[in-house]
KOLVEXNU-262208 format. One line per 5 residues: their letters; for each residue x, y, z of C-alpha. Coordinates in steps of 0.2 Angstrom, whole numbers, plus 2048, in hexadecimal, padded with zeros to 3 digits. Last residue first. Layout:
A	X Y Z | ...
//
This chain:
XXXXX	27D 888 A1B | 27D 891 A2A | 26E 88F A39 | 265 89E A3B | 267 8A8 A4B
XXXXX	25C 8A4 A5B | 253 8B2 A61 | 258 8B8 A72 | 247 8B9 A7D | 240 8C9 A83
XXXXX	24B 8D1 A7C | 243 8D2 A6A | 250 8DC A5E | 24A 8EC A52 | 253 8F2 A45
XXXXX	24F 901 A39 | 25A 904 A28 | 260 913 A21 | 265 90D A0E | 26D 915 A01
XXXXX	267 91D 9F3 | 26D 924 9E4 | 26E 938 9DF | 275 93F 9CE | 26E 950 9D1
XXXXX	25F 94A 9C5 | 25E 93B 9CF | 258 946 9DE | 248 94B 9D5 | 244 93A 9CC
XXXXX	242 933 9E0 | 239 942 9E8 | 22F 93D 9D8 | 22C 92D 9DC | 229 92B 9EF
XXXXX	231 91A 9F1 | 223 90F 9FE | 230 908 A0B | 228 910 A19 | 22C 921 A11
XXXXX	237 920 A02 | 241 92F 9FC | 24C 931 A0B | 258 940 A11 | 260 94C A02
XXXXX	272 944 A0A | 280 94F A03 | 291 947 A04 | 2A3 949 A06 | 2A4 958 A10
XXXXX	2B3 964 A11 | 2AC 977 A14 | 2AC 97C A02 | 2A6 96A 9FD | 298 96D A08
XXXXX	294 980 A02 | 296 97A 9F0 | 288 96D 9F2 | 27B 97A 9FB | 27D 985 9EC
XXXXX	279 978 9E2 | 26A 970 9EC | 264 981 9EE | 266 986 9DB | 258 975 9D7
XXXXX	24E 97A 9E6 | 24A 98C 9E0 | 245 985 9CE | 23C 994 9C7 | 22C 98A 9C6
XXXXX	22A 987 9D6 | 226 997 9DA | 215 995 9DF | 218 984 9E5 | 220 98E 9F3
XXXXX	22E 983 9F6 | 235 977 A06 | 245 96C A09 | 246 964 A1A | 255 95B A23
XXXXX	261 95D A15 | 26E 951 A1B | 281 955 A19 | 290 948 A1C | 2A2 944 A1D
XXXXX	2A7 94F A2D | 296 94D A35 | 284 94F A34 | 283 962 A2E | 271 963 A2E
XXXXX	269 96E A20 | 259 977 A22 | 254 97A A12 | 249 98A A0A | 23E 990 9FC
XXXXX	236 99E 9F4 | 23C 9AD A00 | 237 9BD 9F9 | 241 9CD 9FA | 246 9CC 9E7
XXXXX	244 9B7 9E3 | 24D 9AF 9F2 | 253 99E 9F8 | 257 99B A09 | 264 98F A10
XXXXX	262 98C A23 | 271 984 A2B | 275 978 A37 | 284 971 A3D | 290 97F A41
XXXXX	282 98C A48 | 27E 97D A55 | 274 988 A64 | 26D 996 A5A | 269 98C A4B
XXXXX	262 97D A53 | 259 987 A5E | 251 993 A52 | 24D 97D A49 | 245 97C A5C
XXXXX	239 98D A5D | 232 98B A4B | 22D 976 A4F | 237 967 A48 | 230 959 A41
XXXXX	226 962 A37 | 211 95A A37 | 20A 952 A28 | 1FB 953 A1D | 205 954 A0D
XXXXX	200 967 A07 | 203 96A A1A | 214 967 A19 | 218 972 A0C | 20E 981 A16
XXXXX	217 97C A26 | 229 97D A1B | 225 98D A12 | 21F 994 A25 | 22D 98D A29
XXXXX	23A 996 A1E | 238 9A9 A21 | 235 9AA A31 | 243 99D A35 | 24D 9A9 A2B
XXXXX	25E 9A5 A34 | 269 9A7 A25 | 272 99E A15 | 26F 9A8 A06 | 268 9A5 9F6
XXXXX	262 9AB 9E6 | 255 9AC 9DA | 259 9B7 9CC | 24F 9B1 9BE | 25D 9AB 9B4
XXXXX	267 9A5 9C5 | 256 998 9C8 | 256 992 9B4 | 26A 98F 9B3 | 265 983 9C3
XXXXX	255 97A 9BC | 260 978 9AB | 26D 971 9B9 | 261 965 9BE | 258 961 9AD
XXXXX	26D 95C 9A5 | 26F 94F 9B3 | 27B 954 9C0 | 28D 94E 9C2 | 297 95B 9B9
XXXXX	28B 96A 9C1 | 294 965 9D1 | 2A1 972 9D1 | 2A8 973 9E2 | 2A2 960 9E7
XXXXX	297 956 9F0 | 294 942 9ED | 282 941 9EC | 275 939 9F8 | 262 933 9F7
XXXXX	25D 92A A07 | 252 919 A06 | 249 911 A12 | 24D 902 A19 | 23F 8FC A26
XXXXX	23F 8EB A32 | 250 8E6 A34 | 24E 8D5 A3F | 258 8D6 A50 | 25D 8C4 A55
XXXXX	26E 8C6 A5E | 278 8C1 A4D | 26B 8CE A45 | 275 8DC A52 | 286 8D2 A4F
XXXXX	284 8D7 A3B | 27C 8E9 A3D | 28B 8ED A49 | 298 8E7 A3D | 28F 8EE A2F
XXXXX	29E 8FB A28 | 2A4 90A A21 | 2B4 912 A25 | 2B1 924 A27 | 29E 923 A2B
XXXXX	290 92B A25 | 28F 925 A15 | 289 915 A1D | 27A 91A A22 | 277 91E A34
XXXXX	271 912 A41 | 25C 911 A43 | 25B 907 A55 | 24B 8FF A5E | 250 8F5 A6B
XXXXX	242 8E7 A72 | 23D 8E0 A86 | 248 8ED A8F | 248 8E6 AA3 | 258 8EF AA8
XXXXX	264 8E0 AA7 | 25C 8DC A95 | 265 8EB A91 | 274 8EA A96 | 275 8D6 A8F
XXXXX	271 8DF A7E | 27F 8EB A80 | 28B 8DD A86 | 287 8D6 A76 | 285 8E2 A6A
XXXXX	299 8EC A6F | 2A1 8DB A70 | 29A 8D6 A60 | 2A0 8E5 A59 | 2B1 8E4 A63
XXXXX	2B4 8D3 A59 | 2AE 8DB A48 | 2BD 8E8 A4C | 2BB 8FB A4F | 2CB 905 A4B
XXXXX	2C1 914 A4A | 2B8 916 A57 | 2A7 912 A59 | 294 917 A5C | 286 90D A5F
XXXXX	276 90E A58 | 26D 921 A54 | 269 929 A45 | 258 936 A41 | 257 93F A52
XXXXX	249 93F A60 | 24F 92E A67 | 25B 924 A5D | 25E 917 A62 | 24F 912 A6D
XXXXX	24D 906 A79 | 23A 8FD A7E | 236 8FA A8D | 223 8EF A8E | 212 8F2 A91
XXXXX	20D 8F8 A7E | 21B 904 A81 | 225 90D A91 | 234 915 A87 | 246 913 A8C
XXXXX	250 91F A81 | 263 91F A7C | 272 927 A73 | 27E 919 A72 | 292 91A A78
XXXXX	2A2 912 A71 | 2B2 912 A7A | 2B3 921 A86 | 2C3 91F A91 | 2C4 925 AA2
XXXXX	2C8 915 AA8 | 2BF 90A A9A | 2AF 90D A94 | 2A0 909 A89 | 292 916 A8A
XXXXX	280 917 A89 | 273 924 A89 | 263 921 A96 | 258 92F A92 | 245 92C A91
XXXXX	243 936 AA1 | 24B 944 A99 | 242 942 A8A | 23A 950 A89 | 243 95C A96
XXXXX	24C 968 A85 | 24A 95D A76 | 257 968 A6F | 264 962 A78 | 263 952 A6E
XXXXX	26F 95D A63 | 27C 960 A72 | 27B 94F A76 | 281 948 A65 | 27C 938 A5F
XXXXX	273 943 A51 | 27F 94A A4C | 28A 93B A47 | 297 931 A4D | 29B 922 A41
XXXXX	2AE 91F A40 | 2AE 929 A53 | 2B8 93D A52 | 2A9 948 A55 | 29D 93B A5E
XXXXX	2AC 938 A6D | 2AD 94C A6C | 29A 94B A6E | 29B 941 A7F | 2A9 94A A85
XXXXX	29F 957 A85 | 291 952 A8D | 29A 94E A9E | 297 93D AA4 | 28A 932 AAA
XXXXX	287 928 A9B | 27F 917 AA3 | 289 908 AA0 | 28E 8FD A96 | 29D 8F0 A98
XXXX	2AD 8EF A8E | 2B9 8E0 A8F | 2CB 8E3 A8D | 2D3 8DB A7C
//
């Protein structure tokens, strides 16, 4: 098996993304025409990653180098919820170590002292695996934050596998003739999403001008599902199309005044039939814990559709001086 070596991405974006769009664990996210968005922000920052051979795109890394507390510090991802290394299909555990190795050699080549990198959860990929994560804690990284992301299995008719309060909360939404319509209200949705945010003292990640980007730009992966009571919207979710397998709802938001005709409840339904109606496998609701502290009743909500968890987990490895793994017993 031929050697890979790293380098610096200087090739045509799309390329890039059709690497992403096929790969075992490509996601939105790694794509370059989602980073897009960012516009000149971390232009500087950028230093993407690819693994080639000839012409031939192997693996590549979305990537940031960031001046911090006196040091360079890598980032995977930068600007987007999942980065790491992505893969083909027929990745080995011997091309996994490969793939760390020479990335971590890479790096300490340009001076980086630690690598930050959140990959995607497993239900992103098509053949699920921890090669990467194994050879990464091989190399000395410690996994420092597993949060936990809510995800149910989609299908046409997913009333079977909801919990009798979720589709009471459903029957309850159609009864008082709320409805809902995929669109790009952004004037509608974020001043709900704003005002929900604000009630928690938090900022959206995403500003009015970039999620009209995101619609405008990527019209096949992301989508705004609005839920209305006459003329009046109520509650919205911005949904990101992550791949082939998988949905995220990146933002859910209500007007609490409304709340109790169960808007969210039909959004999640509605949204659940519109994945399985265009091939998905899964519908992420995005994390209930924040730092590791669960956030309850985001928690009992999502159970009532028949969610569980699983985890999206933060590495970081020291460069400065390769750890020594721990002896086996």
């Amino acid at each position: 098996m031929a050697e890979l070596t790293p380098g610096r991405y200087e090739g045509d974006s799309g390329a890039w993304d059709a690497f992403v769009e096929e790969a075992d664990n490509g996601t939105l996210f790694h794509r370059l025409s989602f980073l897009d968005y960012h516009g000149e922000r971390f232009a500087a920052q950028a230093n993407h990653v690819a693994w080639t051979k000839g012409d031939a795109l192997h693996a590549l890394m979305p990537l940031g180098l960031f001046e911090e507390e006196g040091g360079l510090v890598a980032r995977s991802p930068f600007g987007a919820s999942y980065g790491g290394i992505v893969t083909r299909r027929d990745l080995s555990f011997h091309r996994a170590r490969e793939l760390v190795g020479s990335l971590v050699t890479y790096l300490r080549e340009l001076g980086v002292r630690k690598l930050i990198v959140t990959p995607p959860p497993k239900l992103c990929f098509e053949h699920p695996h921890d090669y990467l994560e194994f050879h990464l804690l091989k190399e000395g990284a410690a996994c420092v934050v597993s949060e936990l992301t809510s995800y149910i299995p989609v299908q046409e008719d997913p009333l079977p596998g909801f919990r009798h309060a979720a589709v009471k909360a459903i029957r309850k939404a159609r009864a008082n003739g709320v409805r809902v319509e995929t669109n790009d209200a952004v004037d509608d949705f974020y001043p709900i999403l704003k005002a929900n945010r604000d009630a928690l003292g938090v900022v959206p990640t995403h500003s009015a001008e970039e999620i009209r980007w995101l619609l405008k730009h990527l019209p096949d992966d992301i989508k705004l599902f609005m839920a209305y009571k006459d003329d009046v919207a109520i509650a919205g979710s911005l949904v990101f199309r992550v791949n082939r397998r998988a949905i995220l709802d990146f933002y859910w938001a209500h007007l609490s005044e409304y709340q109790a005709l169960r808007p969210v409840s039909l959004l999640v339904y509605e949204i659940t039939r519109w994945a399985a109606r265009n091939g998905h496998r899964w519908f992420d609701f995005g994390t209930h814990t924040l730092r590791m502290i669960p956030q309850e009743g985001s928690t009992r909500f999502k159970e009532t559709f028949g969610a569980v968890g699983a985890f999206r987990s933060t590495y970081e490895l020291e460069l400065s001086a390769r750890a020594s793994a721990p002896a086996a017993r």
